[in-house]
C-alpha positions in Angstrom: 0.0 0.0 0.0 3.3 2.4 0.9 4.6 1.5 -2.1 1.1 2.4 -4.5 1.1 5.8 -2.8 4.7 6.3 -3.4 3.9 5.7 -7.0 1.0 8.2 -7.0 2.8 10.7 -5.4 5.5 10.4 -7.5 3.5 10.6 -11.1 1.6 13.5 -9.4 5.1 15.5 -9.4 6.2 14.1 -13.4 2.7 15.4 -14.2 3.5 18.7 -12.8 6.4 18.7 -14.5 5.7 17.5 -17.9 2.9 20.1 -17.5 5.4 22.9 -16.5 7.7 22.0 -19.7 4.6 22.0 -22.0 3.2 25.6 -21.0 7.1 27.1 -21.2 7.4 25.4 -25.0 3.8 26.6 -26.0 4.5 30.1 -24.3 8.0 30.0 -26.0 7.1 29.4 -29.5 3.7 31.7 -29.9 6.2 34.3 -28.2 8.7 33.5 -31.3 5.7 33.6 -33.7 3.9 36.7 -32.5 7.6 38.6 -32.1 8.9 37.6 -36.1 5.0 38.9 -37.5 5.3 42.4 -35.2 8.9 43.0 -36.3 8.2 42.5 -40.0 5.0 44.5 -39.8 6.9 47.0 -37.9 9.4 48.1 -40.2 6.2 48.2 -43.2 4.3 51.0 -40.7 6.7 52.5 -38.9 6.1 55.7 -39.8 2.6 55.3 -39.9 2.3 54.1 -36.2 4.8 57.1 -34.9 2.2 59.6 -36.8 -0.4 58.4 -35.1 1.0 57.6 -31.8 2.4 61.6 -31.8 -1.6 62.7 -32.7 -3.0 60.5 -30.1 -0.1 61.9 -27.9 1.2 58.5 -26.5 3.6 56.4 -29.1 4.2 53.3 -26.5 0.5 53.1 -25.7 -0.4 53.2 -29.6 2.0 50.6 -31.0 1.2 48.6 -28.2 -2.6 48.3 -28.1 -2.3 48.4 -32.3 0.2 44.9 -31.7 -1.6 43.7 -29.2 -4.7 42.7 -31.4 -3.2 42.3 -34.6 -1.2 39.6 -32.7 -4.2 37.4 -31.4 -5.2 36.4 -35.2 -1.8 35.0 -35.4 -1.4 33.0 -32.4 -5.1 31.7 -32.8 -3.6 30.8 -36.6 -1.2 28.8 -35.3 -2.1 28.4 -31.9 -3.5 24.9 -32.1 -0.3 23.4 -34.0 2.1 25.1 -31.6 0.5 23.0 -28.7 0.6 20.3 -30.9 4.6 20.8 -31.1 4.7 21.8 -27.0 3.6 18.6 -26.5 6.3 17.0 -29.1 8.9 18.5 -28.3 8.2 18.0 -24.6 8.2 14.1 -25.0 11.1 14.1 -26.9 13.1 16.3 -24.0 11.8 13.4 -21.7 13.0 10.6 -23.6 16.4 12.1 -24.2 17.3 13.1 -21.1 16.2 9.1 -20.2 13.3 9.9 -17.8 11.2 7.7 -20.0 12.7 4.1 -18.8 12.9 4.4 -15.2 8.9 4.9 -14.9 8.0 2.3 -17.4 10.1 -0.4 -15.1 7.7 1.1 -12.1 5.1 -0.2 -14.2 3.2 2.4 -15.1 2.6 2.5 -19.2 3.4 5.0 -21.5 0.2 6.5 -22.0 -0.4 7.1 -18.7 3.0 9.0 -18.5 1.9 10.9 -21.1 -1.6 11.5 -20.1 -1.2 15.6 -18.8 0.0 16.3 -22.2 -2.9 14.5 -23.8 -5.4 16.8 -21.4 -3.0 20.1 -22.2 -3.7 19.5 -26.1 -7.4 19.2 -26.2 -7.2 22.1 -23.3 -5.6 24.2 -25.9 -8.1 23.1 -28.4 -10.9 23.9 -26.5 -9.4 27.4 -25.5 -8.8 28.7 -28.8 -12.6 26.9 -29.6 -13.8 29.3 -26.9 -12.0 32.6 -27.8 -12.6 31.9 -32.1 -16.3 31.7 -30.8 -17.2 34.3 -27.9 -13.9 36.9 -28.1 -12.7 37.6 -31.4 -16.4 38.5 -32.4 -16.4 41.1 -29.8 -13.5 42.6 -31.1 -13.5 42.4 -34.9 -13.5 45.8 -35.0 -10.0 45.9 -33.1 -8.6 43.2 -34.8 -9.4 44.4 -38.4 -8.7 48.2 -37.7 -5.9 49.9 -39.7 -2.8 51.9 -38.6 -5.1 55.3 -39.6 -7.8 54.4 -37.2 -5.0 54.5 -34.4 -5.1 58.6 -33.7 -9.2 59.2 -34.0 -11.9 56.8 -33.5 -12.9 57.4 -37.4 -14.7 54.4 -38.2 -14.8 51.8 -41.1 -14.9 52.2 -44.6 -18.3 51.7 -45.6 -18.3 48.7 -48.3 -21.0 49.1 -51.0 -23.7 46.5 -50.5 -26.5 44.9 -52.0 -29.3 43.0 -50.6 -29.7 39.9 -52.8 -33.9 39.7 -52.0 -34.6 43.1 -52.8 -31.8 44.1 -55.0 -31.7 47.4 -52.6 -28.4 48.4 -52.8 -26.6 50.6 -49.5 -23.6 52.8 -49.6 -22.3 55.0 -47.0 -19.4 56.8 -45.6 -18.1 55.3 -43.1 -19.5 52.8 -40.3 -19.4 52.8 -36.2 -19.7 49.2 -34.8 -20.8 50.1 -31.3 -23.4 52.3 -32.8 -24.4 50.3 -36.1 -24.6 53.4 -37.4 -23.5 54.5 -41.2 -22.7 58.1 -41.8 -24.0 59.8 -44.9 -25.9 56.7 -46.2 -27.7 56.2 -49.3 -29.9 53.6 -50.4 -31.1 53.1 -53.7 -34.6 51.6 -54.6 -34.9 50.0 -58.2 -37.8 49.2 -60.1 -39.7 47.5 -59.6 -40.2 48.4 -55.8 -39.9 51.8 -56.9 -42.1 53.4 -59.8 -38.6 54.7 -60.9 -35.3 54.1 -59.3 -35.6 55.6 -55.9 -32.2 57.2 -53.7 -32.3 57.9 -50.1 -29.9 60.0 -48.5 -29.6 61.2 -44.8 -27.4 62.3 -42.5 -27.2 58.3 -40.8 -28.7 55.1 -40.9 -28.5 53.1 -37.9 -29.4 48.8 -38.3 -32.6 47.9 -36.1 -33.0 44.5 -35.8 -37.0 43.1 -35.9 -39.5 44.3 -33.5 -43.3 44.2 -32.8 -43.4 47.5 -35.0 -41.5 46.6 -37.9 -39.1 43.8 -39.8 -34.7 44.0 -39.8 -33.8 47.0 -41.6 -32.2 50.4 -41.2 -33.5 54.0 -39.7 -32.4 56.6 -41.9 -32.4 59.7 -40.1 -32.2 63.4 -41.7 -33.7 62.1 -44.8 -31.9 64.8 -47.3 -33.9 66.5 -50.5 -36.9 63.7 -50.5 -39.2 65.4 -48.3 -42.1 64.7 -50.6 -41.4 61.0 -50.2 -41.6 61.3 -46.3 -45.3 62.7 -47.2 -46.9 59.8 -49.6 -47.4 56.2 -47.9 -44.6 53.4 -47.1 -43.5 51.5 -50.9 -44.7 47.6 -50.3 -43.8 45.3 -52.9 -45.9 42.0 -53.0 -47.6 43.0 -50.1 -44.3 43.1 -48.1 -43.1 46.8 -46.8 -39.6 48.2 -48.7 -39.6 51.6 -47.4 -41.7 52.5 -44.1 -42.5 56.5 -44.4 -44.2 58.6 -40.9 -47.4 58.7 -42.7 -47.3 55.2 -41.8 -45.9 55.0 -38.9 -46.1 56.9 -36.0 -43.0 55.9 -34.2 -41.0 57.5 -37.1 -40.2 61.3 -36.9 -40.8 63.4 -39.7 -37.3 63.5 -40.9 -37.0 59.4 -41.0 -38.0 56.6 -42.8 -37.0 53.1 -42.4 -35.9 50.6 -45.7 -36.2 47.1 -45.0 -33.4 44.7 -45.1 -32.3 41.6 -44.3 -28.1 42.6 -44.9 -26.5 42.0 -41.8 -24.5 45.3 -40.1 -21.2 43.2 -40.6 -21.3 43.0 -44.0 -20.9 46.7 -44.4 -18.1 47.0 -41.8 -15.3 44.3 -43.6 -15.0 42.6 -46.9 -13.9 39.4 -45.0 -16.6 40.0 -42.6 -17.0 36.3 -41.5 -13.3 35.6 -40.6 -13.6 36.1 -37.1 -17.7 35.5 -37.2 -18.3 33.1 -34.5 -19.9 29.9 -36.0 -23.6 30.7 -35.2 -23.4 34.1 -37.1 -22.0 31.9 -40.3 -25.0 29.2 -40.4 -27.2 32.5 -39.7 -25.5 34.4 -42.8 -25.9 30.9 -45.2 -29.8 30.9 -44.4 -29.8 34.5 -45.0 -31.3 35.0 -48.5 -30.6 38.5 -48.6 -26.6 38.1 -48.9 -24.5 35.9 -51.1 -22.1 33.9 -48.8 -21.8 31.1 -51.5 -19.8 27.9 -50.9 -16.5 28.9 -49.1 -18.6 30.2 -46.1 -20.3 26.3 -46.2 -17.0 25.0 -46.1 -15.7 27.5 -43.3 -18.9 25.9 -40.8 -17.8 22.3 -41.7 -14.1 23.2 -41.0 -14.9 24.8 -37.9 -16.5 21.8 -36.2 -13.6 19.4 -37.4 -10.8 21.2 -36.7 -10.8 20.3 -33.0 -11.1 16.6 -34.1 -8.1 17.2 -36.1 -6.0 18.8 -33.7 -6.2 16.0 -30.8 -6.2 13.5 -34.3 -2.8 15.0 -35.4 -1.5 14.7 -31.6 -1.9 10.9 -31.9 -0.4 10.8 -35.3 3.0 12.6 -33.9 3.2 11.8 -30.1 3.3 7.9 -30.2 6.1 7.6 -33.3 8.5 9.8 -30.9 7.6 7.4 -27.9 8.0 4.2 -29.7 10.8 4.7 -31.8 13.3 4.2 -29.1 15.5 7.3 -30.8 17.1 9.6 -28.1 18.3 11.7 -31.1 15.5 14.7 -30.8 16.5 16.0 -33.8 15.4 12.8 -35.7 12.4 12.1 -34.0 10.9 16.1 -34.2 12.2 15.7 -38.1 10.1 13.0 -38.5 7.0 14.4 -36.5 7.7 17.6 -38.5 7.0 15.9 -41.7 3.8 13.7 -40.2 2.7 17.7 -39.2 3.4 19.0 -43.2 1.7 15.7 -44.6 -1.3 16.3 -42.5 -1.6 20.2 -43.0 -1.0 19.6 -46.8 -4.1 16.7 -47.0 -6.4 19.0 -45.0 -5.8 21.8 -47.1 -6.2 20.0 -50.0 -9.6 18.6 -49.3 -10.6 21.6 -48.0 -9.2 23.7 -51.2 -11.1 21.2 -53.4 -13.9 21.2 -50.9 -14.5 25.3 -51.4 -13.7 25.3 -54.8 -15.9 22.6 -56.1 -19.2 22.8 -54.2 -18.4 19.8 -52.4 -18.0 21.4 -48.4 -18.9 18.9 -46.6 -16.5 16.1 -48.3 -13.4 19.0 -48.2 -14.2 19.2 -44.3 -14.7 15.8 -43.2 -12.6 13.9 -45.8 -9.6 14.5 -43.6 -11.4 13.0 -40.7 -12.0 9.9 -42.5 -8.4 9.3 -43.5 -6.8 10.5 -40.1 -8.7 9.2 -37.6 -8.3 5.4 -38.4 -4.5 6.2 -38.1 -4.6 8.3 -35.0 -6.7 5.3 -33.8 -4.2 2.4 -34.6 -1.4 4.6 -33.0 -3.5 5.4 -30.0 -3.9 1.4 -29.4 -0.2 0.9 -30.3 0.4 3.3 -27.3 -1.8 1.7 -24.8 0.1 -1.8 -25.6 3.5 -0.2 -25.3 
């Protein structure tokens, strides 16, 4: 019984400290990563990001907060492989410094010596799941802001957009996330909604999502040079309101009107609007008839639930070939994980190239699944015998 506490006692401390070794390699290498991508963007803006540190009166603070999210997209990039190397190169420190051997003749197997780095992997995997879902929508703006934006809060370029059910189109000035609002907006009302081609300007529109007193659309406020308009009753189009006027509507002031639509506020902030859309906001834009997200945004839902899958997958392909091939030479044994981590990357973004490309996003996602996961299996078993 002394000697079965002594045991668990000791593998309490090894996991500490393969856990330790893990956290300073992952911390190490996104470190590296994130430091080579600031240094390079850096020297590009240099003069761009001391202009607008001097107008907002504090260079550190700018370059800092400007590098601090501009970084995250990077580490979340790579994020999930890096652990995937932590845990690598953490096993391969272990057998070469011949900690391996003395615990197996304990008795206790391989894979449960290497069990905190199994549970650190997936850990990582589910963290970046978490922040690629509920943080980097929250701060989209941040992340996809350039070095101009730095001195002023100025807002977005406003991208020219049409709404697909409709065939409304809406152009603006510039766009404010925290508000929704679009500065010197204009929408334009073809036939046949229109009698003739219709164009609303104001002074800002701000996105209203549906109520009990009207559908999704936008409020444009300080309607410009179309007073006449705000006069006659709201434009419906097989029976389904386009433009909402005051006569109309009482909770509209005489200066407003309101055009229906369906076009998300996102899509006029970025033209890669979905990249750090969490996955609920891309299976609401594909049933959205009003935009045109078209097969790559299919294949970027699919690829989002199987990348987690791949990640621990890929862990199962590398970690059991350095444990098992008896090679203390780290060198050789991270050379040959390296290529098992190319091969994979290459096959998944292959399939998922094709997958885009080809209408086919389910197959592009999920092929890789069904070639890895046999393999990750097989090695898994290997371990558990070894």
């Amino acid at each position: 019984m002394r000697t079965a506490q002594q045991l668990t006692l000791q593998m309490t401390i090894i996991d500490r400290y393969l856990l330790r070794s893990f956290l300073f390699n992952f911390l190490l290498l996104n470190f590296c990563f994130a430091g080579i991508f600031v240094i390079f963007d850096l020297f590009t803006n240099l003069d761009s990001l001391l202009q607008a540190g001097k107008a907002a009166n504090n260079i550190p603070k700018t370059i800092a907060l400007y590098y601090l999210y501009k970084s995250i997209p990077i580490v979340m990039m790579v994020g999930s492989i890096l652990g995937l190397i932590s845990a690598m190169v953490t096993a391969a420190v272990f057998i070469r410094n011949n900690e391996l051997i003395p615990i197996q003749a304990a008795g206790v197997t391989v894979l449960r010596i290497i069990r905190p780095l199994i549970y650190a992997v997936i850990t990582v995997a589910g963290l970046f799941v978490v922040m690629r879902e509920t943080v980097l929508p929250n701060i989209q703006d941040k992340l996809t802001m350039q070095v101009a934006d730095l001195a002023e809060e100025k807002g977005m370029l406003c991208n020219v957009t049409i709404d697909n059910e409709t065939n409304i189109s809406i152009l603006g000035d510039r766009i404010f996330r925290s508000e929704r609002r679009v500065t010197k907006p204009e929408f334009v009302i073809p036939k046949p909604l229109a009698k003739q081609t219709l164009r609303l300007e104001g002074e800002a529109a701000f996105q209203k999502p549906a109520d009990n007193s009207h559908p999704a659309g936008y409020l444009l406020t300080g309607v410009i040079g179309k007073s006449d308009i705000l006069l006659e009753p709201s434009i419906q189009y097989e029976n389904k309101p386009v433009v909402i006027t005051p006569k109309d509507a009482n909770w509209l002031e005489s200066d407003q009107c309101f055009i229906v639509s369906d076009v998300p506020f996102e899509c006029l902030a970025s033209s890669d609007v979905w990249q750090y859309a969490s996955i609920w906001s891309l299976i609401s834009a594909v049933q959205n008839k009003s935009i045109d997200t078209g097969t790559p945004l299919e294949a970027a839902i699919h690829n989002r639930l199987t990348q987690p899958v791949l990640d621990v997958t890929l862990l199962f392909l590398g970690l059991p070939l350095i444990l098992t091939c008896g090679d203390r030479n780290i060198f050789k044994a991270m050379g040959l994980s390296g290529i098992i981590l190319i091969t994979f990357l290459a096959v998944c973004y292959a399939c998922q190239y094709l997958g885009a490309n080809n209408e086919m996003p389910v197959l592009g996602a999920w092929l890789p699944l069904i070639l890895f996961v046999p393999l990750g299996v097989n090695q898994y078993v290997l371990l558990m015998h070894s």
